[in-house]
C-alpha positions as CSV (number, residue, x, y, z in Angstrom):
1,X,-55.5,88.4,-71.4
2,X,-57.9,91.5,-71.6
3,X,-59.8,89.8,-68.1
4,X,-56.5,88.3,-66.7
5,X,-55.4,92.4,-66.3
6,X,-59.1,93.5,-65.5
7,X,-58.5,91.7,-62.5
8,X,-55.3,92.2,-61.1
9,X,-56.4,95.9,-61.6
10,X,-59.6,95.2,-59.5
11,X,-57.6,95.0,-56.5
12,X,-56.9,98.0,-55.7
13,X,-53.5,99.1,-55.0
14,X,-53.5,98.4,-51.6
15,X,-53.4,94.4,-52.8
16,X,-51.8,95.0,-56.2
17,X,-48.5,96.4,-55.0
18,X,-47.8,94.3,-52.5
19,X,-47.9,91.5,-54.9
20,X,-46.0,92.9,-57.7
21,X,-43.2,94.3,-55.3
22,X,-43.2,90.9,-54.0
23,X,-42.5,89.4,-57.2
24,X,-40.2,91.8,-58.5
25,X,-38.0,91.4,-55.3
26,X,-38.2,88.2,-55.8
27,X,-36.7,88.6,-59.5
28,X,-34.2,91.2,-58.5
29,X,-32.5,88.7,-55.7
30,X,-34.5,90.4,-52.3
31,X,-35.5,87.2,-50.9
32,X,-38.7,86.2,-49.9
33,X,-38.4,88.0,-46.6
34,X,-37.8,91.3,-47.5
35,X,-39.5,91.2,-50.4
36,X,-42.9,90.4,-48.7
37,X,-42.1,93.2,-46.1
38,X,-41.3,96.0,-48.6
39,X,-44.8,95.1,-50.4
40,X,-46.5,95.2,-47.2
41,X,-45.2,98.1,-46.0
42,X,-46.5,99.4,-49.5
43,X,-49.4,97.8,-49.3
44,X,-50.5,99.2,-45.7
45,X,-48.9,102.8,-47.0
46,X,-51.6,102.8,-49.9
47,X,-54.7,102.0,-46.8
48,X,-53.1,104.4,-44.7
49,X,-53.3,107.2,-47.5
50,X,-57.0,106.0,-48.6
51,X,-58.2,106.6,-44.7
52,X,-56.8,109.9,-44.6
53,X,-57.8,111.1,-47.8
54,X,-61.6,109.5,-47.3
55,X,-61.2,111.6,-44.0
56,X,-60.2,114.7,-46.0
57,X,-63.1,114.1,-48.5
58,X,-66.1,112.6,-46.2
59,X,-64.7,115.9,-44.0
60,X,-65.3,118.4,-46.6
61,X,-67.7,116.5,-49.3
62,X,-70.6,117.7,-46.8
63,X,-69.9,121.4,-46.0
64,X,-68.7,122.0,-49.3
65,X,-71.9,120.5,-51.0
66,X,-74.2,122.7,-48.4
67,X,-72.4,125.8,-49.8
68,X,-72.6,124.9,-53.1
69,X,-76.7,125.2,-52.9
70,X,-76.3,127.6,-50.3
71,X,-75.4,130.3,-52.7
72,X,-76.6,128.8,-55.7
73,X,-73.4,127.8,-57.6
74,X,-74.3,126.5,-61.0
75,X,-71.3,124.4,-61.5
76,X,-72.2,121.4,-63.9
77,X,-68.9,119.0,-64.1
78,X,-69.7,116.5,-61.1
79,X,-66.2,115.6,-59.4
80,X,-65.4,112.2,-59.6
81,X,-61.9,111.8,-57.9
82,X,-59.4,110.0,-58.5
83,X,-60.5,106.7,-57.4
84,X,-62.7,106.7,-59.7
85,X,-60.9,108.5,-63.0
86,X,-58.4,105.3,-61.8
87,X,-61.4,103.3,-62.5
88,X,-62.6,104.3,-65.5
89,X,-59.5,104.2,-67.0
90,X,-58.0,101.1,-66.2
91,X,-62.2,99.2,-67.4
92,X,-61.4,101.2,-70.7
93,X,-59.6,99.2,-74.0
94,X,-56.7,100.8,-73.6
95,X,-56.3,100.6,-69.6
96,X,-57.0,96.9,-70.5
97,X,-53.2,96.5,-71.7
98,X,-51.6,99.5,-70.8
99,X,-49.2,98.0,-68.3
100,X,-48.0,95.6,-70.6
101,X,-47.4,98.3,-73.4
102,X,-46.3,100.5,-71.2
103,X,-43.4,98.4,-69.8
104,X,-42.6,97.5,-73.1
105,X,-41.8,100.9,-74.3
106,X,-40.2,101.9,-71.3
107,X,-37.7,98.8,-72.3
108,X,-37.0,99.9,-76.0
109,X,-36.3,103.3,-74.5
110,X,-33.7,101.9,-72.2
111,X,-31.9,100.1,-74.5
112,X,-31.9,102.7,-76.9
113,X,-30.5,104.9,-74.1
114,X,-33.7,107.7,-74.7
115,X,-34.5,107.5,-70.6
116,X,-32.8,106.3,-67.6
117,X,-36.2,105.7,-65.5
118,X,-37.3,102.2,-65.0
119,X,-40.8,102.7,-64.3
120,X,-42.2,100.2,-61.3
121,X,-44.7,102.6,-60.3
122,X,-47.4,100.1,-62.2
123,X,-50.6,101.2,-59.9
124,X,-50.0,105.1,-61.8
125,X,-50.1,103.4,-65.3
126,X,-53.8,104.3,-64.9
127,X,-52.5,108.4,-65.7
128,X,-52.0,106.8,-68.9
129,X,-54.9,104.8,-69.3
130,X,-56.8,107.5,-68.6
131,X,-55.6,110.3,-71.0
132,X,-55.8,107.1,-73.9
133,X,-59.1,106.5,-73.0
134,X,-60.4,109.8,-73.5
135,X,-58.9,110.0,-76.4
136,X,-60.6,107.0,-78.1
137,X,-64.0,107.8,-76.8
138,X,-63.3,111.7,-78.6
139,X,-61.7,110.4,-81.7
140,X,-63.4,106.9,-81.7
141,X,-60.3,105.5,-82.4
142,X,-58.6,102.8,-80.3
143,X,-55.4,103.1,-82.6
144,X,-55.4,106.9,-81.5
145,X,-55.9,106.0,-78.2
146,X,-53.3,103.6,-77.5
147,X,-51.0,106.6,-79.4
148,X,-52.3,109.2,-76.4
149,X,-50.9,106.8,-73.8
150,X,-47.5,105.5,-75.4
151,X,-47.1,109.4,-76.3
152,X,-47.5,110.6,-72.2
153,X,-45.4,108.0,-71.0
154,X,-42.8,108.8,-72.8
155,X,-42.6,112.4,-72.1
156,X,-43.6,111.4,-68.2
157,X,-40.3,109.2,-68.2
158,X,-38.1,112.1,-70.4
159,X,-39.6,114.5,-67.6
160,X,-38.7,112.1,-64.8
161,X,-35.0,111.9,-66.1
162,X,-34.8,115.7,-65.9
163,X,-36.0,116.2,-63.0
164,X,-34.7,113.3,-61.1
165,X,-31.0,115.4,-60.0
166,X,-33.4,117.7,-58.4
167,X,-35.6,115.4,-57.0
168,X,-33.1,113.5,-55.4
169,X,-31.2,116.7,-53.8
170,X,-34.4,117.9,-52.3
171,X,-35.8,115.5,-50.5
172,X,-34.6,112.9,-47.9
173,X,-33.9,109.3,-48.5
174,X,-34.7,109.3,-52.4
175,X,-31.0,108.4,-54.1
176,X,-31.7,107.0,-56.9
177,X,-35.6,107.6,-57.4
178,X,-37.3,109.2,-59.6
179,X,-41.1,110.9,-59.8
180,X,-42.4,109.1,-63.6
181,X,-46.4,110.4,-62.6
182,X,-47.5,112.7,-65.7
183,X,-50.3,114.8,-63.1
184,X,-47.1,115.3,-61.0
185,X,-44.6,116.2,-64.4
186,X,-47.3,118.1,-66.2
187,X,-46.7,121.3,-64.0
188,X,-42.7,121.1,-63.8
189,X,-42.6,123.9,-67.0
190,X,-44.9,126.2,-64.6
191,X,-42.4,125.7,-61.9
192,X,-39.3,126.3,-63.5
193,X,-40.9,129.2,-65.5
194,X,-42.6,131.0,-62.4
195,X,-40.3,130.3,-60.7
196,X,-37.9,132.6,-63.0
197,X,-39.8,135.1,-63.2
198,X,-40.5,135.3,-59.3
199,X,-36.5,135.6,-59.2
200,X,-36.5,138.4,-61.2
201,X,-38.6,140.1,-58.5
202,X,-36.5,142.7,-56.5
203,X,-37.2,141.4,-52.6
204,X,-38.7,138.0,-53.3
205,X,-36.1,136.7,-51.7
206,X,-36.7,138.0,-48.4
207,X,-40.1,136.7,-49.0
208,X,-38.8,132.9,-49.6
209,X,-39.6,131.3,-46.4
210,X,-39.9,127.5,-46.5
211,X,-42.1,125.4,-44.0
212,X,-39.7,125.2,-40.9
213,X,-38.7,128.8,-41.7
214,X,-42.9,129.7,-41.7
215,X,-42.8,127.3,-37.8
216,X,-40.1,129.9,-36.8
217,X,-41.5,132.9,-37.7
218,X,-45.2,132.2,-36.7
219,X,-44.8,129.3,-34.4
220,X,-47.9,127.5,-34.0
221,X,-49.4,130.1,-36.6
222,X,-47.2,128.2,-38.6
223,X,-47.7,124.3,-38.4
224,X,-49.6,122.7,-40.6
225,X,-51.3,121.0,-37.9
226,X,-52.9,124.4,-36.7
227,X,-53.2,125.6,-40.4
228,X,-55.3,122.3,-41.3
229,X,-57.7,122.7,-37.8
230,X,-58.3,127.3,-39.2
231,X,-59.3,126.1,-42.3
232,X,-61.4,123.4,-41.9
233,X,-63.2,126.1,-39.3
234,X,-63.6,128.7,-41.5
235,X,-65.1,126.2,-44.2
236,X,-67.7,125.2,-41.3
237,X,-68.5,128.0,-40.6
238,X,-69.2,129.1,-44.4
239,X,-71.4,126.4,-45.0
240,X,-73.9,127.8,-42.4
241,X,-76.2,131.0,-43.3
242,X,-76.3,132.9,-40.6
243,X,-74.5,133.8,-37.4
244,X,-76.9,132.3,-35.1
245,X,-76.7,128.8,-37.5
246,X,-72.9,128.8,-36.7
247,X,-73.0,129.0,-32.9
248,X,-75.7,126.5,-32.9
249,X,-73.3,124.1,-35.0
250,X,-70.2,124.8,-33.0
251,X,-68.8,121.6,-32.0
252,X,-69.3,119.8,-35.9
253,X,-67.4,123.2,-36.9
254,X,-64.7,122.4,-34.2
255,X,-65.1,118.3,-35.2
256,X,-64.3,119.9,-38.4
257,X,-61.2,121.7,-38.2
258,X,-59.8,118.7,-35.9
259,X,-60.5,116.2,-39.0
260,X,-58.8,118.9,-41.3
261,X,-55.9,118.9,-38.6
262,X,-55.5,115.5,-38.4
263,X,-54.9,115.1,-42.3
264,X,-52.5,117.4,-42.4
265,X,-50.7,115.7,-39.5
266,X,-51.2,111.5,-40.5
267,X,-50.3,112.5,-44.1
268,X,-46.1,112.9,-43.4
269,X,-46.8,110.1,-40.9
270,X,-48.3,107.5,-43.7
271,X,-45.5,108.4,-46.5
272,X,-42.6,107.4,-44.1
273,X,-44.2,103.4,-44.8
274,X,-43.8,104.1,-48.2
275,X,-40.5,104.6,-48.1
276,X,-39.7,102.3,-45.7
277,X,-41.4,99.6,-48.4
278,X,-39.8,101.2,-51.8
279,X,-36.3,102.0,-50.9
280,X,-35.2,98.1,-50.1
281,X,-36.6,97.7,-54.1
282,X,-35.1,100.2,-55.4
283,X,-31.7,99.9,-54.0
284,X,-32.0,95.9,-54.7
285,X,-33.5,97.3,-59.0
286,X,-30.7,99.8,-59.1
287,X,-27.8,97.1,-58.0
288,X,-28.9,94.4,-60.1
289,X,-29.4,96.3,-63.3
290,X,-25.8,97.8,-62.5
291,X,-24.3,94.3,-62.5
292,X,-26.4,92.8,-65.7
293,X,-26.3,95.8,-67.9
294,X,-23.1,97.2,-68.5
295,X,-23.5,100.9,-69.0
296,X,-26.6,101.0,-67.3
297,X,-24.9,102.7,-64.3
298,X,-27.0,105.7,-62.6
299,X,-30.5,104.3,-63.7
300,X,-33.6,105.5,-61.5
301,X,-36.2,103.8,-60.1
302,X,-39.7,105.5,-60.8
303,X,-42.0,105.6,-57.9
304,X,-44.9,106.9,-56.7
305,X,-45.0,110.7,-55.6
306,X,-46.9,109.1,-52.7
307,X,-43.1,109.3,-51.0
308,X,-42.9,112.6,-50.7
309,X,-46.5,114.1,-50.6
310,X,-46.1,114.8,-46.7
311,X,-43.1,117.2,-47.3
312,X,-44.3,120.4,-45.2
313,X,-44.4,122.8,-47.7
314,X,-46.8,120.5,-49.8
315,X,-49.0,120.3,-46.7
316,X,-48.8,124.4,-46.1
317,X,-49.1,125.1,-49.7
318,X,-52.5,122.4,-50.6
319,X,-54.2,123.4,-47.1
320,X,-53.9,127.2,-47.7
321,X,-54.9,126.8,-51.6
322,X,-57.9,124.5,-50.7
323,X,-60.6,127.6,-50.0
324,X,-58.7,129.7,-52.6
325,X,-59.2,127.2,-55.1
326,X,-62.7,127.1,-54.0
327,X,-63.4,130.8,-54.5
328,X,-61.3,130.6,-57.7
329,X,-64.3,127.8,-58.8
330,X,-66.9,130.0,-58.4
331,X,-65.8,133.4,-60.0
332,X,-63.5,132.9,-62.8
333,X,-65.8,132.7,-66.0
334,X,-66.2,129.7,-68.2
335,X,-65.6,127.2,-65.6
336,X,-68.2,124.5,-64.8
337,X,-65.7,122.4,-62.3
338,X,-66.2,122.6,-57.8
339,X,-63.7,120.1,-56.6
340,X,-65.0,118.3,-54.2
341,X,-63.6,114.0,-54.0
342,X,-60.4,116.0,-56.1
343,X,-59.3,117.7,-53.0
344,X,-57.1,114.9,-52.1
345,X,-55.4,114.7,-55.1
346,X,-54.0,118.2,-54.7
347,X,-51.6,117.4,-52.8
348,X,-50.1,115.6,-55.6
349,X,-49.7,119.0,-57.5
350,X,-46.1,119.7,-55.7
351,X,-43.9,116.6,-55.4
352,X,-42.2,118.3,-58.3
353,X,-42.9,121.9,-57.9
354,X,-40.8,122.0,-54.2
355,X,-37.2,120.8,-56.3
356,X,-37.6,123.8,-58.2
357,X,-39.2,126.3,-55.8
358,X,-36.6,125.3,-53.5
359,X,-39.4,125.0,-50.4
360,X,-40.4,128.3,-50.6
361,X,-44.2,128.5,-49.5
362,X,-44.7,131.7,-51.0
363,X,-43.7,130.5,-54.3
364,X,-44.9,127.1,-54.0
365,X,-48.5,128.8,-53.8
366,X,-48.0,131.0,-56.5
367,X,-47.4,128.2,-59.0
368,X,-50.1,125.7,-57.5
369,X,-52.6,128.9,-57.5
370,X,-51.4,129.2,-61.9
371,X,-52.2,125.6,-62.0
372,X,-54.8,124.9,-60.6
373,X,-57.1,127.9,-62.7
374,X,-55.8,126.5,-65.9
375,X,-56.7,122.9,-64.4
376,X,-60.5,124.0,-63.8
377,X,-60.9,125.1,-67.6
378,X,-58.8,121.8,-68.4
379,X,-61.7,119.4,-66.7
380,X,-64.6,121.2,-67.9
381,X,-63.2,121.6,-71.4
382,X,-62.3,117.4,-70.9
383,X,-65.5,116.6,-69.0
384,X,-67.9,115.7,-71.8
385,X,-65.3,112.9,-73.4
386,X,-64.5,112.0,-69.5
387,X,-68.6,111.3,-69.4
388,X,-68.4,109.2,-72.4
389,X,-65.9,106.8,-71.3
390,X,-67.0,107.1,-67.5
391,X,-70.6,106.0,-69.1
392,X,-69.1,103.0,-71.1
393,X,-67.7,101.4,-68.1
394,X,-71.0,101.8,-65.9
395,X,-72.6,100.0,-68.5
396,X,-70.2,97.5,-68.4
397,X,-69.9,97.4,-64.7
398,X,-73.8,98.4,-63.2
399,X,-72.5,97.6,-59.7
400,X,-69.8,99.6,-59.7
401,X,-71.2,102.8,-58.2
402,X,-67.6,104.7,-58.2
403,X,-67.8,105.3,-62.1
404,X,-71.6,106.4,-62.6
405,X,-72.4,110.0,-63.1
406,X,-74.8,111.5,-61.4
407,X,-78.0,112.3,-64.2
408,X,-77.9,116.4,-65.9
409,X,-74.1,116.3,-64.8
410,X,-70.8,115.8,-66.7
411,X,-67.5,114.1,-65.1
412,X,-64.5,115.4,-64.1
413,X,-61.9,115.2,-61.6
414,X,-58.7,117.1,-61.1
415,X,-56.4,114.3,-61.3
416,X,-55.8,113.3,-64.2
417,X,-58.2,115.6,-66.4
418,X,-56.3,118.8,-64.6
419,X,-53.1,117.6,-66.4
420,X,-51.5,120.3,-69.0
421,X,-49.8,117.7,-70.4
422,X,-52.7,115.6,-70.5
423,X,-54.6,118.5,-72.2
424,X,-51.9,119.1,-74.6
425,X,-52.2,115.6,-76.3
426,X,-55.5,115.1,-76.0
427,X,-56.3,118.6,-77.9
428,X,-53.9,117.8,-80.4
429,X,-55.8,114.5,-81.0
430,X,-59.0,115.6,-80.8
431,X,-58.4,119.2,-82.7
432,X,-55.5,118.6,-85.2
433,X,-56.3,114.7,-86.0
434,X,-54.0,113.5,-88.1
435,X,-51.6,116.7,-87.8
436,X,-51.6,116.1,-84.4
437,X,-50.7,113.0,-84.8
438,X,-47.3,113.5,-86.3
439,X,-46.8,117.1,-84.3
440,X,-47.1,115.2,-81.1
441,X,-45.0,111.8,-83.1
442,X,-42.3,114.6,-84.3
443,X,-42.1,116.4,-80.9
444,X,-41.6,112.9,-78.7
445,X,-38.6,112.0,-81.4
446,X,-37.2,115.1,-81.3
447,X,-37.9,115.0,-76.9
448,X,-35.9,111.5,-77.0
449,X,-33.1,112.1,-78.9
450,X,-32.4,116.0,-77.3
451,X,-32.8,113.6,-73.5
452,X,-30.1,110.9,-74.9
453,X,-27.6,113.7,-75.9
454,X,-28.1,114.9,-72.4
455,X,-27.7,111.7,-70.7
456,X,-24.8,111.3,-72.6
457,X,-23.0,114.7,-72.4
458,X,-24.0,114.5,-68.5
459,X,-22.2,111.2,-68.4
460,X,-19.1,112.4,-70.3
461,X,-18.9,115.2,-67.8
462,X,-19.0,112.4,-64.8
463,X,-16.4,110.3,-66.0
464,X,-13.7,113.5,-66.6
């Protein structure tokens, strides 16, 4: 069983979801036809997103590395991205069986009535995998680990049912969809917390401008198109010593800022295939489930945050943090982290941040700038149990370059080590032991029950 899963993962999720969209169409009464066609479109969605992201790294990997000896930065926590993090989770014991636990926990839950998310976003199991990975390599206890996993997914799909009214009012095209990523619901109490604060500020609301208000007020100042070309310039031209270095480089600078351009303008371009793929499945889950399971009326369909990554204000808001986070790397004390291959995950930060900042750039930044300090301190306080299990699955797997860390460095990478809520369990683990244990056991009872009373009340209120 252990190898059957091993390689279906070894894929990739470009091949993976195709097939299992497939398949499930097939189950849920799509037809062969569209079925096929909404795991292609999938399919080519995830390649489409893997070129510009490779662009967005291979574009920045370079410069970025230049600076970093440039001025000497004594940053320790090599940045393996989230390729690889996906890697090393799903070659671990636990990523070994996660899907099939995982799904099987999602189903007590729904019968139960403790979460209305059906969870189909199977490639993101690795989130999971990940955070119970690191767990058993820090505790040395698979038991413990398997616990880590079954403990996030549950919050993740409790988190996904709260957030799914939101979700679904915000963006475009997403009835009956929800977001059940824990990197992605691991910042929703920042939102909604900042978020009320920044309301309490006299004026911010004549500060809330959102991405087509920013195009209005600043015209091409204000595209992301034109924001993606400025800063990829003014790395260039950073990763050079002198003045007479950067006129020498000009056109790589300019080459630069048109690749940084160019991401920010394929990236809304790529999710549309997405949804063009998942919506046909989800309206075909949603339907079927409706006529099988009485009761089971206004279920969601978790999906990918893939969908909605190319909302504008993401794009604005991860473009524009990008050299902040950067400086942010290299001054705040304590922190041994320089994203590098984690840039592209950032964007992945907001799909549910926007619901709650309501678009607004300026507070869309302020959130994602909160965030992503504490998620430096998370990955370099994660990286040495990250190392471990990134370690065990290069010896496993000698070929696999992706998962080897470089020698005198630890591993890290943004997504999914830069997860609060990954943090949270993994501390509680790894700090309190056994206390932990029934603290975080306690806490998910308590999360389930309070999220069926809500469900229900919610339901009451629907019917009168």
């Amino acid at each position: 069983m252990e190898s059957v899963f091993a390689y279906i993962i070894s894929l990739g999720a470009a091949v993976m979801m195709p097939i299992i969209f497939t398949i499930l169409g097939l189950c849920i009464g799509l037809g062969f036809n569209k079925s096929l066609m909404s795991g292609l479109k999938v399919g080519v969605g995830f390649i489409g997103l893997s070129i510009v992201t490779a662009l967005l790294t291979s574009t920045m990997s370079g410069p970025l590395e230049t600076i970093t000896e440039l001025y000497d930065l004594q940053l320790k926590v090599f940045d393996m991205g989230w390729p690889a993090a996906a890697s090393v989770a799903y070659n671990t014991a636990v990523g070994a069986f996660i899907i099939p636990v995982c799904l099987g926990v999602n189903i007590l839950l729904l019968l139960i009535k403790g979460t209305k998310t059906v969870n189909i976003d199977l490639w993101n199991y690795w989130h999971f995998a990940f955070i119970g990975g690191v767990v058993y390599f820090a505790t040395g206890s698979l038991g413990w680990g398997f616990f880590a996993a079954i403990i996030c997914y549950i919050v993740t799909l409790v988190i996904a049912d709260v957030t799914a009214p939101r979700f679904q009012s915000f963006y475009k095209d997403v009835d009956g969809i929800s977001i059940p990523q824990p990197f992605c619901a691991g910042f929703v109490p920042f939102a909604w917390g900042i978020n009320k604060v920044l309301d309490a500020v006299p004026g911010m609301n004549r500060l809330e401008i959102d991405a087509e208000g920013l195009k209005k007020k600043f015209g091409i100042a204000g595209e992301p198109l034109f924001l993606g070309i400025v800063v990829g310039i003014v790395i260039g031209c950073l990763s050079f010593s002198s003045w007479s270095a950067i006129v020498d480089n000009i056109p790589a600078i300019l080459m630069m800022g048109v690749k940084m351009g160019a991401v920010m303008e394929l990236i809304p371009r790529v999710t549309v295939l997405f949804i063009e793929g998942l919506k046909p499945i989800s309206d075909a889950t949603r339907s079927m489930i409706a006529r099988k399971f009485k009761g089971a009326e206004g279920l969601s369909i978790g999906m990918s945050p893939a969908l909605v990554i190319g909302h504008p204000t993401t794009l604005v808001a991860s473009i524009i943090l990008i050299p902040i986070t950067l400086v942010i790397a290299v001054l705040v004390p304590g922190n041994a982290f320089l994203p590098l291959a984690s840039l592209a995950g950032m964007f992945y930060i907001f799909p549910l941040v926007l619901p709650y900042t309501k678009g607004s750039v300026l507070k869309t930044i302020i959130v994602g700038l909160v965030v992503l300090i504490l998620a430096l301190y998370l990955v370099t306080w994660m990286a040495p149990d990250f190392t471990m299990a990134a370690n065990d699955v290069a010896n496993a797997h000698p070929d696999d370059k992706a998962v080897q860390v470089p020698s005198g460095f630890l591993a890290g990478s943004l997504d999914f080590a830069g997860s609060p809520l990954g943090a949270a369990i993994y501390w509680a683990l790894k700090g309190l032991k056994t206390w932990g244990m029934g603290l975080l056991a306690g806490a998910t009872v308590a999360l389930v029950w309070w999220n069926r009373r809500r469900m229900m009340r919610t339901n009451k209120t629907a019917q009168n």
